[in-house]
N, C-alpha and C positions, 0 to 999 in steps of 0.2 A: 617427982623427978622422972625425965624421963629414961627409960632403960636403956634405950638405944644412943642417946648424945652419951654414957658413961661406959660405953661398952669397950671391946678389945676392938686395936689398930690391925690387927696380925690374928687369924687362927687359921691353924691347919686341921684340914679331916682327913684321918679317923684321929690323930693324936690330942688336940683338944677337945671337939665334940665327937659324938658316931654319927651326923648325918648332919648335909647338903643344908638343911633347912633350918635346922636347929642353929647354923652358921648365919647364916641368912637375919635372921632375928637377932641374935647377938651383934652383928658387927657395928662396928664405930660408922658411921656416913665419911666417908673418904677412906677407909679400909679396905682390907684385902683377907681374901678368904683362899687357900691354895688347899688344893684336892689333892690327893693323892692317887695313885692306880686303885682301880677298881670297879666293882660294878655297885654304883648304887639305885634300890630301889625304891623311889622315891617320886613323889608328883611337888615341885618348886613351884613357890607363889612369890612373887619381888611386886611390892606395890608401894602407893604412896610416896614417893619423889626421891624413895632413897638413893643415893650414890655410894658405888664400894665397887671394887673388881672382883667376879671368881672367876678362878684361874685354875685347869688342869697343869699340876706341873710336868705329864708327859704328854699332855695332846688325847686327839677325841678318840687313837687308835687303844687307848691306856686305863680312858675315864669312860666308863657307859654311864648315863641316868636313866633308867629304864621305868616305867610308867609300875605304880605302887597297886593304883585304881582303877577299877573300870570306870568310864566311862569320864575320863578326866584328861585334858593335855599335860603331858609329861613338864612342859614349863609356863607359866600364866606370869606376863609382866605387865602390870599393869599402868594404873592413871599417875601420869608427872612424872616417870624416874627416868631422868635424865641423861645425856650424851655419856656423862661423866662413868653410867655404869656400864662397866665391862665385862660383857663373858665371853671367855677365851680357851678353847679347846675339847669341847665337849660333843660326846655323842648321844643325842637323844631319841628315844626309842620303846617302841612297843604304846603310845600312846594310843589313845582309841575316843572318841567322843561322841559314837552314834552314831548314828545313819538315819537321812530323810525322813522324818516322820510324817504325820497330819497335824500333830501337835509344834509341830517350830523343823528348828534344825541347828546344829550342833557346829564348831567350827576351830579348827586348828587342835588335830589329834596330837600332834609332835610340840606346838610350839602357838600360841595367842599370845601375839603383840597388841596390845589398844590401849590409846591415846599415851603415847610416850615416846622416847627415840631413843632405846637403849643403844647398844654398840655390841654388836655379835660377832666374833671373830674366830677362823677357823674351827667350826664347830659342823659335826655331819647331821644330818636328821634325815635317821633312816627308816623306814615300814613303817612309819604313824597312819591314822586310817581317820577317817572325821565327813561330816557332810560338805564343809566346803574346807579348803585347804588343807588337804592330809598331813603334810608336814609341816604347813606354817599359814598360819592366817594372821594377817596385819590390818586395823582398822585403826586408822587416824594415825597411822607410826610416821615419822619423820627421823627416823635414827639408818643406822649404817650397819650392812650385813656384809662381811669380808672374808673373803676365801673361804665361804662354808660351800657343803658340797649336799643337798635335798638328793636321795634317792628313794626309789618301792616307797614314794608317798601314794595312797590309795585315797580318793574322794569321789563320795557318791555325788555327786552334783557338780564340783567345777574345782580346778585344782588341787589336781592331785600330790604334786611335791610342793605348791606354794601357790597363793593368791592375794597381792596387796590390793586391798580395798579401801580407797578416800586416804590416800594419804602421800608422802613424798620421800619414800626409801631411797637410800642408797646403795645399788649392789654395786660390790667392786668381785672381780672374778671370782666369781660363784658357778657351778655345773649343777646342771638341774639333768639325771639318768633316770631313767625305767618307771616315770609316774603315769600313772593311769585314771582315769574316772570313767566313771560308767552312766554319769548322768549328762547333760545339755552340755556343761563349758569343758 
């Protein structure tokens, strides 16, 4: 049986689980997950085609998700999850994914989108730091970023608040302030 086709339609955090993730794994595929104020520490993995909406219910000024792990982006969404999922009002923060090595290079400190098209909506992504796209790297994404606002994204190599790579985003009035890089783009 699978765990997730029997899961809950509705949970709230902190009052049914204590953490982001633990929601994330429980919910039903067309569910909803509401957050409550807070700062949570925490690195979010959304992968394999699921659909559900999390939703802060005061906005990104209320909800932090602030990075758990070194060397890990604060949100990783991965392959096939669809238009249908929504994330709605979040601030993400304090992500960090390395810097320029000889060995590779590391990418999206705040926020890795690849191969999917979630739906990002009023959401900030602030100070994340990473080799390319400090606050948001997107590979193969075709999904839609709305009224979020990338600031102090820091990347050693090329986009510093954001860099969509091979793929057909939609931004709708998005502010990109005070990103920096210190490498070629």
């Amino acid at each position: 049986v699978d765990p997730i086709a029997s899961g809950p339609v509705l949970i709230t955090i902190p009052d049914d689980v204590s953490s982001i993730q633990m929601a994330i794994t429980r919910i039903e595929d067309g569910g909803r997950i509401l957050v409550r104020p807070g700062i949570y520490e925490e690195n979010l993995l959304i992968e394999f085609g699921r659909d559900f909406t999390l939703e802060s219910t005061d906005g990104p000024g209320a909800t932090i998700v602030r990075s758990a792990l070194a060397d890990q982006s604060v949100l990783t969404v991965g392959n096939g999850v669809g238009f249908e999922t929504r994330i709605d009002g979040f601030t993400f923060t304090g992500g960090k994914t390395g810097t320029r090595s000889p060995a590779g290079f590391w990418v999206g400190g705040g926020v890795y989108l690849r191969n999917n098209n979630v739906h990002l909506v009023d959401c900030v992504f602030d100070g994340n730091r990473s080799t390319f796209g400090g606050n948001l790297y997107a590979m193969n994404f075709e999904g839609r970023i709305e009224r979020c606002l990338f600031i102090r994204g820091h990347a050693d190599a090329e986009g510093g608040n954001a860099m969509f790579f091979r793929g057909r985003a939609e931004l709708v009035d998005c502010d990109f302030m005070d990103g920096r890089t210190t490498g070629d783009g």
